[in-house]
N, C-alpha and C positions, 0 to 999 in steps of 0.2 A: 514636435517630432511626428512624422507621419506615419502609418502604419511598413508603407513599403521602406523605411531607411534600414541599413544595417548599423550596426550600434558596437557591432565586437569585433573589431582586427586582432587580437589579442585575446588571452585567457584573463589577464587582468584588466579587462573595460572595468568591469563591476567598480574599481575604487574611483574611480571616474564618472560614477553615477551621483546626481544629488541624491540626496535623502528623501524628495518626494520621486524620485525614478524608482528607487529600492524600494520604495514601497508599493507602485504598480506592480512591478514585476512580480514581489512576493505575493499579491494580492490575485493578481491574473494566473501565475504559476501555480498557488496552491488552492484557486479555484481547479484549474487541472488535474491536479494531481488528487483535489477531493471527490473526482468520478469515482474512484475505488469504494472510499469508504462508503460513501451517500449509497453507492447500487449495492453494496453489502449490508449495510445497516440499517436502510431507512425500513426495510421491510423484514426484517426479524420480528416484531412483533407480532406480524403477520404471518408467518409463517404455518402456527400449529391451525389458525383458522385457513388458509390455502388447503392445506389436506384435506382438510372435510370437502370446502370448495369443490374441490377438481378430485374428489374420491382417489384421492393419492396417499399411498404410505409414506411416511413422515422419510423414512431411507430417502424416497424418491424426492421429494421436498429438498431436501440436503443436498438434493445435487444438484439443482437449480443454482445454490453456491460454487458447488465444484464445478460447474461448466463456465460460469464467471468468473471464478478463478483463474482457469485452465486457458480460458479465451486470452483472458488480461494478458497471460503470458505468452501463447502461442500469437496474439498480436504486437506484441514486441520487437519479435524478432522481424516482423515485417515494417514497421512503423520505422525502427529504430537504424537499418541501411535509406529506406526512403530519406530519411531526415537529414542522413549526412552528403544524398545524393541533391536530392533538390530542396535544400535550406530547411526548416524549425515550419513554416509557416504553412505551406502547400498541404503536406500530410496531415499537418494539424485539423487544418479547416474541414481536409474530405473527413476524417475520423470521426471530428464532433459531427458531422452530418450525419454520418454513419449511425453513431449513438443515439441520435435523436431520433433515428427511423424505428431503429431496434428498439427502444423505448414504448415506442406507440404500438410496435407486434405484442409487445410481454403484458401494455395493458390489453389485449384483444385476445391474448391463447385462448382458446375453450377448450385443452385439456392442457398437462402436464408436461406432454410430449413434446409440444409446441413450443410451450414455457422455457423448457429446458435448452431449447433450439435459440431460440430468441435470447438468451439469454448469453449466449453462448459470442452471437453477431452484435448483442449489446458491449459484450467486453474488448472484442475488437475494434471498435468505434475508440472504445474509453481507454485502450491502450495508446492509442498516439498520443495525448494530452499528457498520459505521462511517464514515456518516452521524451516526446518535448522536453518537457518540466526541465526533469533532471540534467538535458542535455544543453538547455540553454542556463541552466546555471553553470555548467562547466563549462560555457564558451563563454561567463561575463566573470567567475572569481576564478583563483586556485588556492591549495595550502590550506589556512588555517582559517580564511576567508569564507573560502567555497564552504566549509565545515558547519562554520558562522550561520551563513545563508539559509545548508539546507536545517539547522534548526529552526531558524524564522521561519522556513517554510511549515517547519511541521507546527511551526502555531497554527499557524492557516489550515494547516489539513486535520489537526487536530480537532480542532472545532466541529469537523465535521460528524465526526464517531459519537462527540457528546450531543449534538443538536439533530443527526438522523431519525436513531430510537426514540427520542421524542419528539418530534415531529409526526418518525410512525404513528406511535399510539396514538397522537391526537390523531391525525389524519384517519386513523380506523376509528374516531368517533364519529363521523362526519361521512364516511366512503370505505369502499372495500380495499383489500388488496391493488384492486383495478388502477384506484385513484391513486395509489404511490407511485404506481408506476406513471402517470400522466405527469405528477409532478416532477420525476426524473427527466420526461423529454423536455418539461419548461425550461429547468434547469439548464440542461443543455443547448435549447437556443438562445438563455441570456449569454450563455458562456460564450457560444458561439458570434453573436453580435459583438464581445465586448475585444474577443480573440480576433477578431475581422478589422475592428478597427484602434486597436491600443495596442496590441503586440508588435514589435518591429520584428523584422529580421536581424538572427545574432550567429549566422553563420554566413559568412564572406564566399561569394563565388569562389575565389580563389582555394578556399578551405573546402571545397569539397569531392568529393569519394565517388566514381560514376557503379552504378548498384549493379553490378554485373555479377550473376550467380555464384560464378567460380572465385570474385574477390571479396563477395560478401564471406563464402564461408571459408576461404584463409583468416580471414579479420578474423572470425569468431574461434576460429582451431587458435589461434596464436594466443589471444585471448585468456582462454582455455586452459592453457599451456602455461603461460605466468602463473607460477604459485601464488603469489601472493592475492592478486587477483580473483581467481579460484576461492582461495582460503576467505576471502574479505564478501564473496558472494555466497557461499553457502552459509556462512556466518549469517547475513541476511537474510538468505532465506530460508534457514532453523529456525531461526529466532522469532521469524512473522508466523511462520509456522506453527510455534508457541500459542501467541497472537488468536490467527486466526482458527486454532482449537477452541478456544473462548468464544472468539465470534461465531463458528457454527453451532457450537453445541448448547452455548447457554440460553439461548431460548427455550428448550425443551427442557433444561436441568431446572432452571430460575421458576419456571412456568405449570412445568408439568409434575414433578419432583416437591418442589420446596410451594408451590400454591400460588408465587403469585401474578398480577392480573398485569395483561400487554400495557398498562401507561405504567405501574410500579416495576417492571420490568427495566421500562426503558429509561428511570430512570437510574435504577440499579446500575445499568448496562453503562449510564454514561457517567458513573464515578469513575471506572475504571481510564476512562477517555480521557475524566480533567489531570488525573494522575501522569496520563501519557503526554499530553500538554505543560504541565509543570514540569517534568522532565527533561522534556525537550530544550525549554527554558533556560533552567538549570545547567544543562550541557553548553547551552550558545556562553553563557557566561562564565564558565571552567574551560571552555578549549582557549589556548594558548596560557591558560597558568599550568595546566596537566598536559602529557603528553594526550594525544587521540587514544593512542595502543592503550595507558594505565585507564583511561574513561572508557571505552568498551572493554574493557577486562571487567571492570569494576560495576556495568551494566550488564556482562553476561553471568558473574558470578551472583550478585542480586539475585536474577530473573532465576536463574537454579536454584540456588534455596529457598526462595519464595515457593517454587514447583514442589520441592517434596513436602514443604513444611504445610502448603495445600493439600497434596497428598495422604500426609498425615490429619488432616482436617476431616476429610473425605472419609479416609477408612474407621476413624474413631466415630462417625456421625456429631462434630463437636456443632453442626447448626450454621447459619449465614452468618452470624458476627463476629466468628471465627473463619469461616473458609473466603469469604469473600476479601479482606485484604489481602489476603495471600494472593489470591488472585491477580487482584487490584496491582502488586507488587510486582506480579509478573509481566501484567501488560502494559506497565509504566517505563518498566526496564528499559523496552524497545525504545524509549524517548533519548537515551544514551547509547543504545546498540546502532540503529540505523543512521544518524548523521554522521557520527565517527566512519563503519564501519562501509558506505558510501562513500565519503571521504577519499578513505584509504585506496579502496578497490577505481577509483578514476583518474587519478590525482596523477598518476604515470600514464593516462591515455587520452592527452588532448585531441589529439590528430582523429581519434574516431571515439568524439564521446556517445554519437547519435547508438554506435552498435554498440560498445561498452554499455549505456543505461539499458537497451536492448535485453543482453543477454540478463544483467543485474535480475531485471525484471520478469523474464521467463524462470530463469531461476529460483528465484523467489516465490513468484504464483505456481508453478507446476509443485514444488512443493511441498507449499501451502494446502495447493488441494488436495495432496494427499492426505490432509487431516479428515474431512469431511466420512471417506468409504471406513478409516478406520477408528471412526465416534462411531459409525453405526453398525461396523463388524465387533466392535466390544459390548454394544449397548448400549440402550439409554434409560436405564432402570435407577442408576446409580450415577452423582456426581463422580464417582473414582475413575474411569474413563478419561474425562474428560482434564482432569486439572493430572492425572499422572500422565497423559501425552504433553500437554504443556510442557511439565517438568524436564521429560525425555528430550525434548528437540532441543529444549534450553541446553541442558547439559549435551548432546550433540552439536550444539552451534558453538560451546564454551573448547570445544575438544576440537573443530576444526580451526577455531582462530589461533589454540596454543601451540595446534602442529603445522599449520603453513601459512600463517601472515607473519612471519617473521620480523623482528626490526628491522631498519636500516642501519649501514655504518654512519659513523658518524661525518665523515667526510659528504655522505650522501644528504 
């Protein structure tokens, strides 16, 4: 199969794939879609030595996150009408190039300012790959399939959160900050070589959307406008939100706080990972004996008690082998939140999956990045910050999925 074939007249190609097809796809897609974690995690380690680096307050530091965050998501919404206009492949390839440039800026900043910037054109590069991702799995499964899918995928992007932060640390044995980021643009042009020639096209000329200003953003109001829909994305993006409070803050709580040093860090950092991996798992092989709704119920109620019960960790000073599962509990959760609750939120919008992952995905990072300004408008003297916002977005993501994703009839 050549790179230019299309593959997907239909939402159900996917059962039509062999079992070595399904595993390219999963393998190439959640190479994509692991742009996120790798540019967020590999350099946590690095982060408290960055500050010194570049005479920057650690606030400042943190935003170098929330601009990659913020990007991730403000690139979406561009990525994600391209996609449905001119097919999966086209956007893809400029984006990873894109990433790979921006890559090479972030190891070259020589201040903060730059970094920040760079970091910023880094995540829109990294948002079309996953844009893509998402969007060409809703052009090969549906149902309970697609569901299937995207926890396979998060094997693959799982890997990534536990293998970044150690990679970091080692890599700061060996090189700076500098040098992560070099590894990132490598990264990027293996992906890039393998996206050029092993991905096919999975959306049909006929299936696509011409990107005209005024229709992109009816798609996205209508969107919008579906509850359910609505309800099934802010659920996602609470819940990462959760997530990525952990991911900004525990570097400086694990590090600076509790003593310890960027390799025992990282891999502290990446228990939490293998938990969200196992979960994920765990999910792929309970959807279709549970409904999707009772499995994100039953991952967002998790990820909230886990949140106060950290909380409570936090304010007693019970120590790391106490606060840390809790933690661990909560950022596993996401391994039953997100493929369900994806799932749900597409599963009615074949015709424009490219702007549906779109929006999913601004949603989600804009978010998210709100975690970062308020770890460092609470502080960072104390773990309590940091594991009672987890808790809060958790219990926020649990309150928008009980008030507007409603079931379906049963006829439906």
């Amino acid at each position: 199969m050549t790179a230019a074939t299309t593959v997907a007249p239909d939402a159900d190609a996917g059962a039509r794939l062999s079992r070595t097809g399904r595993l390219r796809f999963a393998l190439i897609l959640g190479g994509l879609t692991a742009f996120g974690p790798l540019s967020i995690d590999m350099y946590l380690p690095a982060l408290p030595g960055m500050a010194g680096d570049l005479s920057a307050a650690n606030s400042l530091v943190q935003l170098t996150l929330a601009a990659f965050v913020i990007g991730l998501g403000a690139g979406q919404l561009v990525a994600g009408p391209l996609s449905d206009a001119f097919g999966r492949r086209k956007p893809l390839l400029v984006g990873v190039a894109l990433y790979i440039t921006a890559s090479v800026l972030c190891a070259f900043s020589p201040s903060i300012e730059m970094l920040i910037g760079a970091r910023a054109l880094q995540a829109f590069g990294a948002a079309a790959g996953i844009v893509v991702a998402r969007a060409t799995v809703r052009d090969l499964f549906s149902g309970i399939a697609m569901s299937r899918f995207f926890s396979a995928l998060m094997l693959v992007t799982g890997v990534a959160p536990i293998l970044a932060p150690i990679i970091g640390g080692q890599l700061l044995t060996v090189t700076s900050w500098r040098g992560i980021f070099a590894a990132l643009a490598a990264f990027g042009g293996v992906l890039l070589l393998v996206s050029a020639l092993a991905l096919p096209e999975t959306l049909p000329q006929t299936s696509r959307r011409p990107a005209r200003i005024g229709g992109v953003l009816r798609t996205y109001l209508s969107l919008l406008r579906h509850r359910a829909f609505l309800g099934s994305a802010l659920t996602i993006g609470l819940g990462f939100a959760g997530m990525f409070t952990y991911i900004s803050a525990s570097s400086f709580v694990l590090q600076d706080i509790y003593g310890l040093d960027p390799q025992a860090y990282s891999f502290a950092f990446g228990g939490g990972a293998i938990g969200l991996v196992i979960m994920t798992q765990v999910n792929g092989r309970l959807v279709g004996r549970f409904s999707q709704r009772g499995l994100l119920r039953t991952g967002l109620l998790a990820g909230t008690t886990a949140g106060v019960v950290a909380t409570v960790a936090a304010v007693a000073e019970l120590g790391l082998p106490v606060l840390l599962p809790a933690v661990y509990l909560v950022v596993c959760s996401n391994g039953m939140v997100m493929p369900n609750a994806m799932a749900l939120a597409m599963s009615d919008h074949p015709d424009k999956a490219g702007s549906a992952s779109a929006l999913l995905g601004v949603l989600q990072f804009l978010i998210a990045g709100a975690s970062s300004p308020l770890i460092a408008l609470f502080g960072e003297s104390s773990a309590v910050p940091m594991v009672a916002l987890m808790a809060a977005f958790f219990a926020l993501a649990l309150t928008s999925f009980l008030t507007m994703v409603r079931p379906r009839s049963a006829g439906a």
